[in-house]
Each structure stands twice: as structure tokens, then as C-alpha cells.
N, C-alpha and C positions, 0 to 999 in steps of 0.2 A: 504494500500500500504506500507506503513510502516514497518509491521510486515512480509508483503511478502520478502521487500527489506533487510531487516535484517535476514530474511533467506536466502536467495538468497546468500548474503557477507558469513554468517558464514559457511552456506555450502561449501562455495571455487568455487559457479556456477559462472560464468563471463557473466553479463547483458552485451546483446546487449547493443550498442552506441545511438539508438533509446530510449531503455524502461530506459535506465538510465539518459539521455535529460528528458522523462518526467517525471520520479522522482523526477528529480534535480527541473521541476517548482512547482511539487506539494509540494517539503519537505524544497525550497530553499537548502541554501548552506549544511546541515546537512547531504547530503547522501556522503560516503566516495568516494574517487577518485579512477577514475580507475587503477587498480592493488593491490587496498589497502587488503593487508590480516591481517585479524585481531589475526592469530595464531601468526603472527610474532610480535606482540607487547609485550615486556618483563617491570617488574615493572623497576622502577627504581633506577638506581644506587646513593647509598650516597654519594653526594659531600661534600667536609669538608666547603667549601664556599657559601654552600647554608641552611636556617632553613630544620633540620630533621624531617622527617617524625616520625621516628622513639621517637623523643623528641616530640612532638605533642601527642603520646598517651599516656604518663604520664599522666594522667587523670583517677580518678573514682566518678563513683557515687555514692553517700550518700541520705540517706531518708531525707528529712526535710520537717514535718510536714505528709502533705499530698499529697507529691511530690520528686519526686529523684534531685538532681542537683550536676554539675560538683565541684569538686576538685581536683584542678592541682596539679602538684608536681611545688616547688618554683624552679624550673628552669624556668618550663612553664608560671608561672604568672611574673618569670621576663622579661616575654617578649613582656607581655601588654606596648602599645602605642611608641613599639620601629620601627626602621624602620626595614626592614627583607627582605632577598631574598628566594624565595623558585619558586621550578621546582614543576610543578604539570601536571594533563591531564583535559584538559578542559569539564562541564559539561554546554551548555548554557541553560539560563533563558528565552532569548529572542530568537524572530524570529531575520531570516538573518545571514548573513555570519560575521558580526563584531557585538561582545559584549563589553557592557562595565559593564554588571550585570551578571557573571554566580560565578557556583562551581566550587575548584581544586580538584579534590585526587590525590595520591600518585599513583594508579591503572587507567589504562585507561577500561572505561566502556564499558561491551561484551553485555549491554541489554538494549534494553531501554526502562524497566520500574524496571530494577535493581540499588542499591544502589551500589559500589563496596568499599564502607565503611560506619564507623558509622561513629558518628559526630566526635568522637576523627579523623578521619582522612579526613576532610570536612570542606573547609576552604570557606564562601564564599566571594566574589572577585567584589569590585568595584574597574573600574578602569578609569583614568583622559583620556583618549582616547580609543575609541574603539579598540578591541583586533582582530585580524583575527581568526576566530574556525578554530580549527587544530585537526586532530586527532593525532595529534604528541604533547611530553610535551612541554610547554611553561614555562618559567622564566621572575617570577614578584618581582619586588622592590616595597615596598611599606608601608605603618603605618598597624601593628602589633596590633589587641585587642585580648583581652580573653574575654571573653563574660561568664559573673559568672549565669546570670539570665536571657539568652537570651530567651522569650518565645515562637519563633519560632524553639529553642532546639538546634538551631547551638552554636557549641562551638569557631569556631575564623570566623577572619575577616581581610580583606586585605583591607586599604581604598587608597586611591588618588594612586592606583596600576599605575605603570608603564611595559612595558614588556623590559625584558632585558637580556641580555647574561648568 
């Protein structure tokens, strides 16, 4: 159903009020709201008062030993354990309509078994209250890591997140 319902959106088809009721109990909160067109979601705009996306992918990888790992640019590691606002597009970890463990990127996600970045732009996000899933971007405050050896291969981390303007 999933992958029908994720056709159905990107085609532009408009589900009945019935088959999108029972989507809504098979998929919970994750199936988008009615009139959502996913053409119309554009990246997003850099605000001077929010961490850049843009400064996020100063990062490359280097071989060490018998494995690649991240190297920031020292803008980027100066901003290990600082506090940080950043606008992202929610990816959830969990079931239900509020998270408090998912991903940001910078691009809102057109697949869902698609990445819509690598880890340079993939921050993942715990946060001190449950978050509402939105397919709109959200803005979070919250402690800033770089993650040098992370071996789940993400490269940052948003902890004791809050959501905010």
C-alpha cells in the first residue's frame, strides 16, 4: 500500500476520502495530507540565522587504514558541542505522528526508500519533546556534534533538540 500510495501522490491522482482514511490507519500519521503536492516543495532557502546546509558539506573523506572517515573543514569541527539552529525536512525513525528520534536534510524526501542526501547533508535529531512529522521544514535548536568515528557512518547530531522558529 505504501508504494501504491506514493504513486498515487506523485502522480498528482487525488485518493478518495475513503482509501486515504484507510491508508492513514495502515501507514498512521506518514501518509501526506490532502492537497499535498509534492512538485511544489522547493529546497530550501539560506537563512543567515540558521547553521548552513551549505557549511555542513565541508567534509571529505580520507582512507584510514582499512576504512574511509570524515574530515571537516575547521569551520565544521568548530561546531562540535555548540548549540545551533538549523531548518531541515523531517525523515522519521519511528512509528506515529510525533518523533522524538528521526533525520533532517536540507531536501524534502520524493521516495521512500530514497536517501535525498549523503551523510555530509544528514543530521540525525534527538529531540527533548516529541516533534509533530510534517512534510513541511521544521526548525530545531539544539547541542551540535561532529561525529569523527561515528560507526553507524552519520556524520552530525542534534541532541536535547528543541523545535523552534
Amino acid at each position: 500500500m505504501n508504494l501504491l500510495l506514493s504513486i498515487l501522490v506523485v502522480a498528482g491522482t487525488a485518493l478518495p476520502a475513503a482509501a486515504l482514511a484507510q491508508a492513514q490507519n495502515r501507514l498512521g500519521e506518514h501518509v501526506p495530507p490532502p492537497g499535498f503536492d509534492p512538485r511544489k516543495i522547493r529546497p530550501l532557502i539560506e537563512r543567515k540565522d540558521l547553521l548552513s546546509w551549505k557549511l555542513l558539506a565541508e567534509v571529505e573523506l580520507v582512507r584510514r587504514k582499512d576504512r574511509y572517515v570524515p574530515r571537516f573543514s575547521g569551520n565544521v569541527a568548530a561546531l562540535d558541542r555548540k548549540e545551533v539552529k538549523l531548518q531541515g525536512f523531517m525523515y522519521p525513525l519511528q512509528t506515529g505522528g510525533r518523533q522524538t528520534h528521526f533525520l533532517l536534510w536540507p531536501m524534502p524526501q520524493t521516495c521512500a526508500f530514497c536517501m535525498p542526501g549523503g551523510p555530509e547533508n544528514t543530521v540525525e535529531v534527538r529531540s527533548k519533546q516529541p516533534v509533530k512529522y510534517t512534510f513541511e521544514p521544521v526548525v530545531l535548536t539544539g547541542r551540535f556534534e561532529v561525529l569523527k568515528e561515528e560507526p553507524t557512518g552519520i556524520f552530525y547530531r542534534l541532541s536535547d533538540a528543541v523545535q523552534s522558529d
